[in-house]
Each structure stands twice: as structure tokens, then as C-alpha cells.
PDB file of N, H, CA, C and O in Angstrom:
ATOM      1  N   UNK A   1    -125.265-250.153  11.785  1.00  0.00           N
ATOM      2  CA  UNK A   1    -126.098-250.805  12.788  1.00  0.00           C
ATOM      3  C   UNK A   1    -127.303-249.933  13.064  1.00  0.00           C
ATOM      4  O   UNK A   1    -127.146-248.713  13.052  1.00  0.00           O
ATOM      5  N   UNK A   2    -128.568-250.486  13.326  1.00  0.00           N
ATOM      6  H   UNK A   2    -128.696-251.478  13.336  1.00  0.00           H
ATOM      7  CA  UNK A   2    -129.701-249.901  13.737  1.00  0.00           C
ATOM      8  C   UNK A   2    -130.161-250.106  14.682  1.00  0.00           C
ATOM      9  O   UNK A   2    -129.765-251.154  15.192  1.00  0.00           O
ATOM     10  N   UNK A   3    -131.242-249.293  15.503  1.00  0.00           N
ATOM     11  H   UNK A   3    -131.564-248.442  15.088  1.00  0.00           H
ATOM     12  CA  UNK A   3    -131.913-249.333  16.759  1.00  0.00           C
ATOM     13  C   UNK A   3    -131.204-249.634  18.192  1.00  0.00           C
ATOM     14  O   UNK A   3    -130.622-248.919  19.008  1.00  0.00           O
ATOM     15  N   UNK A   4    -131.585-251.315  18.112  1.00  0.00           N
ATOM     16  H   UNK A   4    -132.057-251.896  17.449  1.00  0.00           H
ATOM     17  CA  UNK A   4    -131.089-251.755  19.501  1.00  0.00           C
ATOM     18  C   UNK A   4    -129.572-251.905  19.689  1.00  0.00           C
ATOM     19  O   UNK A   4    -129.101-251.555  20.771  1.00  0.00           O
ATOM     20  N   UNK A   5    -128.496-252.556  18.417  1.00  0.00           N
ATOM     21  H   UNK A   5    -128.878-252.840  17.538  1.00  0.00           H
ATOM     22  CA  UNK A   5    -128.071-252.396  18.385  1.00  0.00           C
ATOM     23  C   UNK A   5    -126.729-251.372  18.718  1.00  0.00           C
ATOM     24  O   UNK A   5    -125.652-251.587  19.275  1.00  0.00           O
ATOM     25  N   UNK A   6    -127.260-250.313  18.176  1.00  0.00           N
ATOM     26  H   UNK A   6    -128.134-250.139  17.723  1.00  0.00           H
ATOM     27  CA  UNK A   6    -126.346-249.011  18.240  1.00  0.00           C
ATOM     28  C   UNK A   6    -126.272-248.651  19.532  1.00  0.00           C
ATOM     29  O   UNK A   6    -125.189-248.359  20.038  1.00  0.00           O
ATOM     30  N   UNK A   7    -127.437-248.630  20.224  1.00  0.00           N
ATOM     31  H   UNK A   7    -128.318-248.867  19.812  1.00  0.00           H
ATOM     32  CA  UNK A   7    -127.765-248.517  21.866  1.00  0.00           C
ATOM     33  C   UNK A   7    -126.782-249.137  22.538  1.00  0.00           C
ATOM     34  O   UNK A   7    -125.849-248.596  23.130  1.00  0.00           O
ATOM     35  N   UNK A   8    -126.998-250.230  22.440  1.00  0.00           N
ATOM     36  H   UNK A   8    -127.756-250.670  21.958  1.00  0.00           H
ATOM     37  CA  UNK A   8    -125.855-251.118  22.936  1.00  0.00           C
ATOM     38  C   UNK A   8    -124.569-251.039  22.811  1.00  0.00           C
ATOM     39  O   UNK A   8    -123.959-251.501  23.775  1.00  0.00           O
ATOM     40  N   UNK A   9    -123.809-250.535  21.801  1.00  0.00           N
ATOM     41  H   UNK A   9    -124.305-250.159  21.018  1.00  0.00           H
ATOM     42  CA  UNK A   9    -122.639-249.992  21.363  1.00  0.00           C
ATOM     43  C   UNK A   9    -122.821-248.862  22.034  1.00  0.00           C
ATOM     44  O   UNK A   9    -122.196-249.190  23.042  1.00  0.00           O
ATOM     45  N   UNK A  10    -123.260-247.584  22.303  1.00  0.00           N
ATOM     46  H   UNK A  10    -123.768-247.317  21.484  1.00  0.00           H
ATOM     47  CA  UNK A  10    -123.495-246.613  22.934  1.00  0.00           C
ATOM     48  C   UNK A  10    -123.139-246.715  24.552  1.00  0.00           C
ATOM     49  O   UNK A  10    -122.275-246.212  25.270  1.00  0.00           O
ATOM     50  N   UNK A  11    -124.113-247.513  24.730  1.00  0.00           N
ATOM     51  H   UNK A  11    -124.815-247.922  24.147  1.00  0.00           H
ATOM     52  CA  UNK A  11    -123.806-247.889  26.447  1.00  0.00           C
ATOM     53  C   UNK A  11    -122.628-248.483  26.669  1.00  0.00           C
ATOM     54  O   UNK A  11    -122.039-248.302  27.734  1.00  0.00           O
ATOM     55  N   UNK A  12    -122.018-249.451  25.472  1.00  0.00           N
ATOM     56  H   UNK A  12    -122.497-249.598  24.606  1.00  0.00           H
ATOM     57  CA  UNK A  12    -120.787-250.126  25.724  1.00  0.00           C
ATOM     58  C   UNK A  12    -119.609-249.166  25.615  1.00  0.00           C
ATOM     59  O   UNK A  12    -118.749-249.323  26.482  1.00  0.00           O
ATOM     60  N   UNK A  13    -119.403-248.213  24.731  1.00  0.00           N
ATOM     61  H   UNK A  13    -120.101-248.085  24.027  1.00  0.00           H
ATOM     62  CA  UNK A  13    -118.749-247.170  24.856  1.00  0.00           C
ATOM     63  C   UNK A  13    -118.842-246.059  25.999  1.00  0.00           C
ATOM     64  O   UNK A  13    -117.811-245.420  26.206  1.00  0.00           O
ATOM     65  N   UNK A  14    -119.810-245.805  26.653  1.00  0.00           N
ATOM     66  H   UNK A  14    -120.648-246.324  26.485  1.00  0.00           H
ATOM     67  CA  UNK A  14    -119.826-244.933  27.473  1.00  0.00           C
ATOM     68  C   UNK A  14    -119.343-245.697  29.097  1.00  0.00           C
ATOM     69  O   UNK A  14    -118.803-245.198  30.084  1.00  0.00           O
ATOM     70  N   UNK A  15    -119.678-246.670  28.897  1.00  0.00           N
ATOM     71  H   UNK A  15    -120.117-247.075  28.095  1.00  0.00           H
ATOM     72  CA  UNK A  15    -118.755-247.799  30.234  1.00  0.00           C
ATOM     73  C   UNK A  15    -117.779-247.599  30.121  1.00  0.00           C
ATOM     74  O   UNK A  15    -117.222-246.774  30.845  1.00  0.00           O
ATOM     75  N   UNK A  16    -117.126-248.282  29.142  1.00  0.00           N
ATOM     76  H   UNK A  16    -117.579-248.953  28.554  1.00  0.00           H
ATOM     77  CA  UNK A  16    -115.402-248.067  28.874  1.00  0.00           C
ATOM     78  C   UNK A  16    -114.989-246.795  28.746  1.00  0.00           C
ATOM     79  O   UNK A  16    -113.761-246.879  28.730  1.00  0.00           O
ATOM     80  N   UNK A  17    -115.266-245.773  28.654  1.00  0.00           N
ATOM     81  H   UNK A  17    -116.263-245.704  28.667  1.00  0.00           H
ATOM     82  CA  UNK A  17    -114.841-244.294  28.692  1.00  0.00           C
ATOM     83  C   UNK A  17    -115.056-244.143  29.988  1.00  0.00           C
ATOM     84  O   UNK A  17    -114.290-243.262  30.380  1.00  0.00           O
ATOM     85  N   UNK A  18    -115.742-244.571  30.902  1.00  0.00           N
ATOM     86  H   UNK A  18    -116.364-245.286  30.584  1.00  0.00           H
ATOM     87  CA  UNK A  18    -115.942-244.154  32.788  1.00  0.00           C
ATOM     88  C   UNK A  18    -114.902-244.707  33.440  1.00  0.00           C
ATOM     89  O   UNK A  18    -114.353-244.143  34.387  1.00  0.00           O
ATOM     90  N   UNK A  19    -114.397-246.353  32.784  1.00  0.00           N
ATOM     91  H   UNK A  19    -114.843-246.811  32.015  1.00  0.00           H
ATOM     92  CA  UNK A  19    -113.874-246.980  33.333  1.00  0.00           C
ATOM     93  C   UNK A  19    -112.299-246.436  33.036  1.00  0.00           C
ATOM     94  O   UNK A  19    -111.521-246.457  33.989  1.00  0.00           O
ATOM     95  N   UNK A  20    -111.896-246.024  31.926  1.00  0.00           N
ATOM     96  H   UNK A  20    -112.528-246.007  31.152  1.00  0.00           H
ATOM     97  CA  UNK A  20    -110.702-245.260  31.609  1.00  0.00           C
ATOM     98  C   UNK A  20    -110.554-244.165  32.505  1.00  0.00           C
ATOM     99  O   UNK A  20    -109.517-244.116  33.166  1.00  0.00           O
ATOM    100  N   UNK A  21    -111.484-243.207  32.650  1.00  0.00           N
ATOM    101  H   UNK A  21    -112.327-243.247  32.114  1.00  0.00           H
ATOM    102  CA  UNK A  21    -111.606-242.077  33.040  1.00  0.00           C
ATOM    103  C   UNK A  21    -111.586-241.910  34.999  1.00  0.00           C
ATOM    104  O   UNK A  21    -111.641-240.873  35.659  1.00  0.00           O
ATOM    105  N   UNK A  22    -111.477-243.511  35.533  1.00  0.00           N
ATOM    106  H   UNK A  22    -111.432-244.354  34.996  1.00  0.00           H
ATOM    107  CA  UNK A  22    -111.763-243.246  36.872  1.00  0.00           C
ATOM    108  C   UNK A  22    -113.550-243.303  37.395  1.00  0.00           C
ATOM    109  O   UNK A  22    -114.085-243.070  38.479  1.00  0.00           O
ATOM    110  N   UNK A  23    -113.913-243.584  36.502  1.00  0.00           N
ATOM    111  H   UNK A  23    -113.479-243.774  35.621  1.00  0.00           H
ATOM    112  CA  UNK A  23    -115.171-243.650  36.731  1.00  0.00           C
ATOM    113  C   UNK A  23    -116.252-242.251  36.888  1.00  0.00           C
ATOM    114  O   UNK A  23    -117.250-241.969  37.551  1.00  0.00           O
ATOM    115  N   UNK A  24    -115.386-241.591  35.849  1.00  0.00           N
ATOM    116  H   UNK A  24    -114.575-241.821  35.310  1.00  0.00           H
ATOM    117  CA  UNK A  24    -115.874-239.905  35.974  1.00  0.00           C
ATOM    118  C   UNK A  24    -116.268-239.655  34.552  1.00  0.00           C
ATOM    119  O   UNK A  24    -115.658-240.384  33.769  1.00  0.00           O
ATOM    120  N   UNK A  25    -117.239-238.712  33.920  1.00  0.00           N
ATOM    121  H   UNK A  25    -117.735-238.120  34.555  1.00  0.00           H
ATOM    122  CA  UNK A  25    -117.125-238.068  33.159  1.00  0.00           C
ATOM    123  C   UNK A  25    -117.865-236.799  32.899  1.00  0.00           C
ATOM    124  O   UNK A  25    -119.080-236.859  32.716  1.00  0.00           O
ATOM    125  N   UNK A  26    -117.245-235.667  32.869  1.00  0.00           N
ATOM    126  H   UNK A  26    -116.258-235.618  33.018  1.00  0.00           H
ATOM    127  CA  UNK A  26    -117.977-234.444  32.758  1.00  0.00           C
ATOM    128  C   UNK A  26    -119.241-234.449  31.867  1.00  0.00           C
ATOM    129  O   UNK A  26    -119.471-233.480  31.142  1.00  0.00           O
ATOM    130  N   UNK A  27    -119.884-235.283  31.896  1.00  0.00           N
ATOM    131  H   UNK A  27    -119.697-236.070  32.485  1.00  0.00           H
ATOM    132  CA  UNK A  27    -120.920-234.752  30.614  1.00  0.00           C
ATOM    133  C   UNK A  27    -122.091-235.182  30.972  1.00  0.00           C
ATOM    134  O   UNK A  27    -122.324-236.367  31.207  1.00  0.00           O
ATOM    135  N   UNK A  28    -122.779-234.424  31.033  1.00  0.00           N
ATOM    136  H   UNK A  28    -122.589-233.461  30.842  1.00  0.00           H
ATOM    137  CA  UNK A  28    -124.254-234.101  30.854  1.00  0.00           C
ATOM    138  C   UNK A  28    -125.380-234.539  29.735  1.00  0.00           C
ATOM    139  O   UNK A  28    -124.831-234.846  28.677  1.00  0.00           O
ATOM    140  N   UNK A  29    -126.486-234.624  29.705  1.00  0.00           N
ATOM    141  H   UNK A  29    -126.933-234.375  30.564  1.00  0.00           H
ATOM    142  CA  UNK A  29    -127.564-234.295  28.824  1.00  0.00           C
ATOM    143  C   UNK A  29    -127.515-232.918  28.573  1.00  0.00           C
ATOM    144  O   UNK A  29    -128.306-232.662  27.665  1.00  0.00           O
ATOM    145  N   UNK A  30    -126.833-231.745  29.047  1.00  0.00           N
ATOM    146  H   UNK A  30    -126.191-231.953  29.784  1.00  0.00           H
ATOM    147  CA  UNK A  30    -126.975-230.363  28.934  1.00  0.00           C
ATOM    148  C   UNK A  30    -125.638-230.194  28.210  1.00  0.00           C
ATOM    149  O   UNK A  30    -125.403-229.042  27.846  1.00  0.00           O
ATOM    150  N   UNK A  31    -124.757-231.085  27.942  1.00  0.00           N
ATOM    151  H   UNK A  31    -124.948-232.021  28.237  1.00  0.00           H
ATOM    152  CA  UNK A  31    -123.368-230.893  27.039  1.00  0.00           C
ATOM    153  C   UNK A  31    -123.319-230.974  25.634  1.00  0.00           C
ATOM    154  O   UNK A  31    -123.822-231.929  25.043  1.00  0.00           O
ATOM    155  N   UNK A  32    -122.830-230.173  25.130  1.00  0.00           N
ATOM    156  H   UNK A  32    -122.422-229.396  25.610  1.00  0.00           H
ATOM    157  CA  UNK A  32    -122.761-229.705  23.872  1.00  0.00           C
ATOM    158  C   UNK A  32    -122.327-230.633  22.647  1.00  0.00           C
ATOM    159  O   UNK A  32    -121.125-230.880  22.555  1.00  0.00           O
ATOM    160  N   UNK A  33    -123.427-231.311  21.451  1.00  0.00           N
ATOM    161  H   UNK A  33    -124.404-231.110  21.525  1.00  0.00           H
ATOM    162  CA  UNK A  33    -123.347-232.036  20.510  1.00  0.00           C
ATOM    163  C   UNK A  33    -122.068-231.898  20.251  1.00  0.00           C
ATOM    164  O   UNK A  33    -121.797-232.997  19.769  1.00  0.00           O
ATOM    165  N   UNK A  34    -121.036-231.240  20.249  1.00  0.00           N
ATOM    166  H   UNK A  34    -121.256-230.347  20.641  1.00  0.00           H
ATOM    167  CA  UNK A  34    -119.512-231.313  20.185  1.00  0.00           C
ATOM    168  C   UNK A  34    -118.968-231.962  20.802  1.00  0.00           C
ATOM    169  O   UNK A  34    -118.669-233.111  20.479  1.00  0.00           O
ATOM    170  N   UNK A  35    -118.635-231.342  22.029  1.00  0.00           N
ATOM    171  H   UNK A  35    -118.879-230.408  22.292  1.00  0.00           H
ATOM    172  CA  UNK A  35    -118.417-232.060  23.434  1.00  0.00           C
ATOM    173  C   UNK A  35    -118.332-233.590  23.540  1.00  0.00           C
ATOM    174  O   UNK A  35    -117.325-234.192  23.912  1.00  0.00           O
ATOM    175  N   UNK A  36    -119.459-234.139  23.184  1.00  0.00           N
ATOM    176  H   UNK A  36    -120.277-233.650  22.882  1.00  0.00           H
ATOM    177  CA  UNK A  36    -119.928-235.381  23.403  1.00  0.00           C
ATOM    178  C   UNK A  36    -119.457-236.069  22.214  1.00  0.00           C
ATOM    179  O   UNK A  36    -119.068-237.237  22.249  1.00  0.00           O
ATOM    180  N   UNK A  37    -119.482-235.431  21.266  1.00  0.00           N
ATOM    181  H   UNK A  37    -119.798-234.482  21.237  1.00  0.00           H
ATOM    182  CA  UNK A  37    -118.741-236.457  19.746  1.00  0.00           C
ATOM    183  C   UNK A  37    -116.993-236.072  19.672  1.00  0.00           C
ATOM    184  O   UNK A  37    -116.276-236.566  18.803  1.00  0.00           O
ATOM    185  N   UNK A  38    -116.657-235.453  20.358  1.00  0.00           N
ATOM    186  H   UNK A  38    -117.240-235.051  21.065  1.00  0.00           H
ATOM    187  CA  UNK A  38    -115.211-235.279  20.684  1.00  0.00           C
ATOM    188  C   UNK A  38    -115.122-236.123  21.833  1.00  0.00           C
ATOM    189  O   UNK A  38    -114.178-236.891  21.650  1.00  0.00           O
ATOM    190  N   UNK A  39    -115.718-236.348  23.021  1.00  0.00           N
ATOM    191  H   UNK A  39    -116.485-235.724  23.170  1.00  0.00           H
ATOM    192  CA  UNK A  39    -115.224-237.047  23.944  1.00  0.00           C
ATOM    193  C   UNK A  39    -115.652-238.646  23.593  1.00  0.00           C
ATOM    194  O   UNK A  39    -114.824-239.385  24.127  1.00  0.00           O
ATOM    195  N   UNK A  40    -116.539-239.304  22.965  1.00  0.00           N
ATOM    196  H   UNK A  40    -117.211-238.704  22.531  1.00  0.00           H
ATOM    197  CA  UNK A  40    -117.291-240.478  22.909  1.00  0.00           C
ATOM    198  C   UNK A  40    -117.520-240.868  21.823  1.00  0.00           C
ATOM    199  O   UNK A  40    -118.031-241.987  21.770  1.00  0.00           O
ATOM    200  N   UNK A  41    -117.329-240.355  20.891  1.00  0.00           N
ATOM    201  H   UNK A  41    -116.913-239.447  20.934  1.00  0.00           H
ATOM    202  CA  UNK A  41    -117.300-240.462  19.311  1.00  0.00           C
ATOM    203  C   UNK A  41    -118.698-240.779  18.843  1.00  0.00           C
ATOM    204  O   UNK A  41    -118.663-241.550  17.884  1.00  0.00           O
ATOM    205  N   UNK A  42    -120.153-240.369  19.277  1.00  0.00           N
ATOM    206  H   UNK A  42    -120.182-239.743  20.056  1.00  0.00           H
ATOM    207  CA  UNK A  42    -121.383-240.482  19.141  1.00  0.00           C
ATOM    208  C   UNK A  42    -121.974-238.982  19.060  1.00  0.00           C
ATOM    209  O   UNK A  42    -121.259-237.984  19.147  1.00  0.00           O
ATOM    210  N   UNK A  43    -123.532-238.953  18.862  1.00  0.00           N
ATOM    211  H   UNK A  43    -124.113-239.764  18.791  1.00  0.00           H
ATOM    212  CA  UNK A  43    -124.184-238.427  18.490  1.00  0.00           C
ATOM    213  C   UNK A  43    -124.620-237.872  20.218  1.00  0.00           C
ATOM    214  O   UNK A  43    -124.191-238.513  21.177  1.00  0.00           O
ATOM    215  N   UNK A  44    -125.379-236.802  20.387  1.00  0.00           N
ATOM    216  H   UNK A  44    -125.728-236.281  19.608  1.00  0.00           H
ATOM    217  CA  UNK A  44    -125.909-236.489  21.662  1.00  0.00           C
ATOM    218  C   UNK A  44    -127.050-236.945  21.784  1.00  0.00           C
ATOM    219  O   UNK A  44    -127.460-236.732  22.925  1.00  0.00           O
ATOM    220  N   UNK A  45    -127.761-237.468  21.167  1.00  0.00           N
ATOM    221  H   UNK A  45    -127.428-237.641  20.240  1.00  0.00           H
ATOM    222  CA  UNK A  45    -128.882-238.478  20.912  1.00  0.00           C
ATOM    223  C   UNK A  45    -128.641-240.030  21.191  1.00  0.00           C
ATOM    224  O   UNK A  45    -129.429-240.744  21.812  1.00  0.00           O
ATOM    225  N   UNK A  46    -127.316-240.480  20.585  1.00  0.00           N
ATOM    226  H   UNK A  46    -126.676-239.900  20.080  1.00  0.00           H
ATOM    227  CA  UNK A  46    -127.191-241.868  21.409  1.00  0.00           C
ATOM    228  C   UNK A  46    -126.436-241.581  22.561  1.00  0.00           C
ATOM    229  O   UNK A  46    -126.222-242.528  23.318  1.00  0.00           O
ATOM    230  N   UNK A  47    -126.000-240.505  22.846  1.00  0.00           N
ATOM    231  H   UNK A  47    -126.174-239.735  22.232  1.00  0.00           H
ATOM    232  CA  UNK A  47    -125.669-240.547  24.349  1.00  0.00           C
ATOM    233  C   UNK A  47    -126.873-240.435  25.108  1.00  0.00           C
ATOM    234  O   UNK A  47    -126.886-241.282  26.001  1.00  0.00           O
ATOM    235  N   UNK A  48    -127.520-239.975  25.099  1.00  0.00           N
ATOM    236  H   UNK A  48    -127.510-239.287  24.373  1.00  0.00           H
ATOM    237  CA  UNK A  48    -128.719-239.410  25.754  1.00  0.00           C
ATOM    238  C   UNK A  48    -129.597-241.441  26.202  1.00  0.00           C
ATOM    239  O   UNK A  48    -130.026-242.069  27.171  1.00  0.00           O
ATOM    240  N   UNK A  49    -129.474-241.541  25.340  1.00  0.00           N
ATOM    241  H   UNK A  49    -129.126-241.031  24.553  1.00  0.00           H
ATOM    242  CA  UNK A  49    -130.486-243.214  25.051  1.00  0.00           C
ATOM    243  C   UNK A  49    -129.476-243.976  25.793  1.00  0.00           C
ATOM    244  O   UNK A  49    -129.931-244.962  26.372  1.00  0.00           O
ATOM    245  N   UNK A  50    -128.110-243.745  25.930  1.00  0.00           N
ATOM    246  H   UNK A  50    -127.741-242.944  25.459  1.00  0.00           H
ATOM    247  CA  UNK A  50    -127.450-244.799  26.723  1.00  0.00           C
ATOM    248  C   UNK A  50    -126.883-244.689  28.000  1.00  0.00           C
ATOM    249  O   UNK A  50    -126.392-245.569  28.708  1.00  0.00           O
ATOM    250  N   UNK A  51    -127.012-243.525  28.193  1.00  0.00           N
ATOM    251  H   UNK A  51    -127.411-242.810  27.618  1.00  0.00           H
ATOM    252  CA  UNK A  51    -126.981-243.131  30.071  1.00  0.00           C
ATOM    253  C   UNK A  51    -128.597-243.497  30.545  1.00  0.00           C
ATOM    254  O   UNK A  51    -128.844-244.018  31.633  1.00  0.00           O
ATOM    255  N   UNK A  52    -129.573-243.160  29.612  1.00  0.00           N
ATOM    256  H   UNK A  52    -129.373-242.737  28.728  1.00  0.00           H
ATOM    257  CA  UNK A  52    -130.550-243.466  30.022  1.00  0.00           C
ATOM    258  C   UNK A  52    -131.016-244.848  30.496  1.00  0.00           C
ATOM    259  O   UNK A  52    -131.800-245.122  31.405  1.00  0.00           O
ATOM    260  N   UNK A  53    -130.222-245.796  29.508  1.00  0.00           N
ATOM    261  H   UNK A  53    -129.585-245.572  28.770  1.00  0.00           H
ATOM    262  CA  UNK A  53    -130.282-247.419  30.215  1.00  0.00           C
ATOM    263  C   UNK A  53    -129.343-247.338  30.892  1.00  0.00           C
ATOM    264  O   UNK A  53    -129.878-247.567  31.977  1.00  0.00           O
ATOM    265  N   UNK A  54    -128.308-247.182  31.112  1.00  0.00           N
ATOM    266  H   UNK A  54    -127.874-246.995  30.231  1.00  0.00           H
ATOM    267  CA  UNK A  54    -127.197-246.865  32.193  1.00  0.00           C
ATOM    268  C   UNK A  54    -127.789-246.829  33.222  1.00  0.00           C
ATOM    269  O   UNK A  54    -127.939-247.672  34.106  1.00  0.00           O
ATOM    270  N   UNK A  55    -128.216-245.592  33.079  1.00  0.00           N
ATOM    271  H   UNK A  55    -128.094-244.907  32.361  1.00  0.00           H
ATOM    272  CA  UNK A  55    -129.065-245.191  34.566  1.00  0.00           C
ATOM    273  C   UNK A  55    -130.228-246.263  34.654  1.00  0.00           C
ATOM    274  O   UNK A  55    -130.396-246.602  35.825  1.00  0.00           O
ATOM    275  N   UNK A  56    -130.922-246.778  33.934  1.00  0.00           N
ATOM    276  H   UNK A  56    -130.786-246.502  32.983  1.00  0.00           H
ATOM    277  CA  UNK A  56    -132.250-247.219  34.484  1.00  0.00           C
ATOM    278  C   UNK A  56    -131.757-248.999  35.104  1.00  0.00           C
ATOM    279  O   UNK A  56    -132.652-249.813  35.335  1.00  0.00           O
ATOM    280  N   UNK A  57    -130.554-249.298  35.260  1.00  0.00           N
ATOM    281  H   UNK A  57    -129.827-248.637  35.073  1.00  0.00           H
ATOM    282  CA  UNK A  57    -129.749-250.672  35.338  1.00  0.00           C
ATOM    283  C   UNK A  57    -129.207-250.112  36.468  1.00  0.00           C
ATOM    284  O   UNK A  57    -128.594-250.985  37.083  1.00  0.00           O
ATOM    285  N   UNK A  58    -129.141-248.673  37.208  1.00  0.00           N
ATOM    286  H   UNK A  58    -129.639-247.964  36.709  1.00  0.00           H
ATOM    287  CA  UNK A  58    -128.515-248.796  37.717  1.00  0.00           C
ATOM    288  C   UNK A  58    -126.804-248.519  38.395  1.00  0.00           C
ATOM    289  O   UNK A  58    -126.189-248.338  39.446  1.00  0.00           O
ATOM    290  N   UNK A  59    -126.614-248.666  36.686  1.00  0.00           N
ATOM    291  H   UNK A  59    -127.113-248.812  35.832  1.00  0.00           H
ATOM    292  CA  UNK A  59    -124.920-248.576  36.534  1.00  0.00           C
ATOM    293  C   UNK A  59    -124.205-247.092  36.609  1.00  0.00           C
ATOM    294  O   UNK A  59    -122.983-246.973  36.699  1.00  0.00           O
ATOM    295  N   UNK A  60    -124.929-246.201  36.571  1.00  0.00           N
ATOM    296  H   UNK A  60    -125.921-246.297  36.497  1.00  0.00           H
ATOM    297  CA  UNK A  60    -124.332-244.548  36.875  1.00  0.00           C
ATOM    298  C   UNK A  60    -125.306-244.490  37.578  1.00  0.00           C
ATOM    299  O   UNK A  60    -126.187-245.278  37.921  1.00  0.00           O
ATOM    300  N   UNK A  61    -124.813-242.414  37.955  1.00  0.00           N
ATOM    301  H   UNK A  61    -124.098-241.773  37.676  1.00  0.00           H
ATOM    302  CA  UNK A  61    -125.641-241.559  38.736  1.00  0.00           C
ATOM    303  C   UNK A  61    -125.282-240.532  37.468  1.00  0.00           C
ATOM    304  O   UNK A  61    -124.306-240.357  36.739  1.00  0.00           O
ATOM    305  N   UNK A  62    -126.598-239.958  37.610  1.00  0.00           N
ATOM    306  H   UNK A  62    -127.390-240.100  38.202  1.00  0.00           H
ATOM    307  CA  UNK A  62    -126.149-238.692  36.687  1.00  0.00           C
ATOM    308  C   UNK A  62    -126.195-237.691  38.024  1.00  0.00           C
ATOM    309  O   UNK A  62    -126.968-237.866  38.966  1.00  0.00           O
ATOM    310  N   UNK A  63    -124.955-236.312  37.901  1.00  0.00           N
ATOM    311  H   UNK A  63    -124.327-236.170  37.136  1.00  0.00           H
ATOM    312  CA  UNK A  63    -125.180-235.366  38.594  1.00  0.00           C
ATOM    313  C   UNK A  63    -125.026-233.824  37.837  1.00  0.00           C
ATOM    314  O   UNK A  63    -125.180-233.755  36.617  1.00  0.00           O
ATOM    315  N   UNK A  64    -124.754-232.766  38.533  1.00  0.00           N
ATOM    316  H   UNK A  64    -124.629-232.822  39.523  1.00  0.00           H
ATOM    317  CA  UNK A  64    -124.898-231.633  37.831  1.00  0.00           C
ATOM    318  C   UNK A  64    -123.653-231.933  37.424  1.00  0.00           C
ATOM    319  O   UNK A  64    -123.848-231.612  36.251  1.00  0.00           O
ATOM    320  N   UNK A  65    -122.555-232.279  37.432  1.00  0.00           N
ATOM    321  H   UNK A  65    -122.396-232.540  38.384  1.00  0.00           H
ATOM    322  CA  UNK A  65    -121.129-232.152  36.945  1.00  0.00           C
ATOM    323  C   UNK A  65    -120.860-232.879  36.169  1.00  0.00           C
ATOM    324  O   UNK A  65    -119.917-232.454  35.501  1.00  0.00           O
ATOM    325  N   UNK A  66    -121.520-234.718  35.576  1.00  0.00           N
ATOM    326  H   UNK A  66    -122.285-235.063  36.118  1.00  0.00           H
ATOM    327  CA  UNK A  66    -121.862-235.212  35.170  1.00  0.00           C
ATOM    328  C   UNK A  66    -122.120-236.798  35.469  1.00  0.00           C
ATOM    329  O   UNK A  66    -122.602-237.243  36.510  1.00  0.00           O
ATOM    330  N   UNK A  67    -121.823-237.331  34.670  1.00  0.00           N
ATOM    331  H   UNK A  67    -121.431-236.969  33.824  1.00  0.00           H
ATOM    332  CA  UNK A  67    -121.953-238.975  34.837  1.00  0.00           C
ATOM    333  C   UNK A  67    -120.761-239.397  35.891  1.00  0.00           C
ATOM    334  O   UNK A  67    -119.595-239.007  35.947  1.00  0.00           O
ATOM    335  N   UNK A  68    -121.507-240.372  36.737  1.00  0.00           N
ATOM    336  H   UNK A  68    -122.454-240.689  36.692  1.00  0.00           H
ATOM    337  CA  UNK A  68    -120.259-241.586  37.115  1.00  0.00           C
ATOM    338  C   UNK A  68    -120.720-242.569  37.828  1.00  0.00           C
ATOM    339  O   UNK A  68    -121.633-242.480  38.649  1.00  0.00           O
ATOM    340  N   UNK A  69    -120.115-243.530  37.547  1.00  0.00           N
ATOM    341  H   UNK A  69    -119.373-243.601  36.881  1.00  0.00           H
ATOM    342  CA  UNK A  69    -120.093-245.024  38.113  1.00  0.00           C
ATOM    343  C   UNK A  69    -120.521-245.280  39.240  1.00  0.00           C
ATOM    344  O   UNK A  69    -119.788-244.987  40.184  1.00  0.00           O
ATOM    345  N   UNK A  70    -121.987-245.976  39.546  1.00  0.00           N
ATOM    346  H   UNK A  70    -122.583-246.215  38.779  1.00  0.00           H
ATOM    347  CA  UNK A  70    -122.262-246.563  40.697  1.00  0.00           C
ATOM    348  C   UNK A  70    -121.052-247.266  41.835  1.00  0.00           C
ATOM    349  O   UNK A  70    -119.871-247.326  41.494  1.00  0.00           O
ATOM    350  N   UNK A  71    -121.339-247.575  42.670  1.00  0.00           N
ATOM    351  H   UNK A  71    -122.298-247.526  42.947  1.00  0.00           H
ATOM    352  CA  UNK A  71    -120.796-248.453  43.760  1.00  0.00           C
ATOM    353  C   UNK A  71    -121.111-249.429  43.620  1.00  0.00           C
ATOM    354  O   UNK A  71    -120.384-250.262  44.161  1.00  0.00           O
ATOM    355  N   UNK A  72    -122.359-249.984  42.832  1.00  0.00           N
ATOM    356  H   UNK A  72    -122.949-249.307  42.393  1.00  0.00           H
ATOM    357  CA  UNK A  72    -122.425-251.266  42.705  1.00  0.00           C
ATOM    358  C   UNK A  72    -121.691-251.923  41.594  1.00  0.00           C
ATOM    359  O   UNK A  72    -121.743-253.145  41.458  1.00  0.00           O
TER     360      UNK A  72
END
């Protein structure tokens, strides 16, 4: 899959990993290309692109500890 696509798979995976998780997940834009393909099975580059629509929808907060699930 390319571009928009993958994004979308990205964001759709990183929902369902919050939603498993309690609506928590330690990870950062500052977390380690490991980290992030051990916890999410992606690149730190499509993580990066899909918290970023995450966030711009709304649907997280990013903090220093990491991502989690709005109230809305």
C-alpha cells in the first residue's frame, strides 16, 4: 500500500493499540525506531504521520509520557 493509504492503516493501528492498552501508550515522537516497530509493528515515520492526524482530529493528546485517548 502507498501514501494515503498506509496512513490510514497507521492511524487505524495506533487506535486499536490505545484502545487495548486502556487508552495509554508510552510512546512518543522521541521513542526509539525499535520501540515503536516492537510495540505497533510500523516504521517511526508512519507513526509520526498518524498521531499527527490523530492529533489534528482531535482523537489523542500527545504528552511527555506519551500518547492517549481524548475524552471525546
Amino acid at each position: 500500500k502507498r501514501g494515503f493509504e498506509k496512513l490510514l492503516d497507521s492511524k487505524d493501528v495506533i487506535m486499536q493499540k490505545l484502545q487495548e492498552k486502556n487508552g495509554f501508550l508510552p510512546l512518543t515522537d522521541k521513542s526509539s525506531p525499535q520501540l515503536i516497530e516492537e510495540t505497533l509493528e510500523m516504521s517511526k515515520g508512519s507513526f509520526k504521520k498518524g498521531i499527527g492526524m490523530l492529533y489534528k482530529q482531535r482523537k489523542i493528546e500527545i504528552t511527555d509520557e506519551g500518547i492517549k485517548l481524548t475524552d471525546k
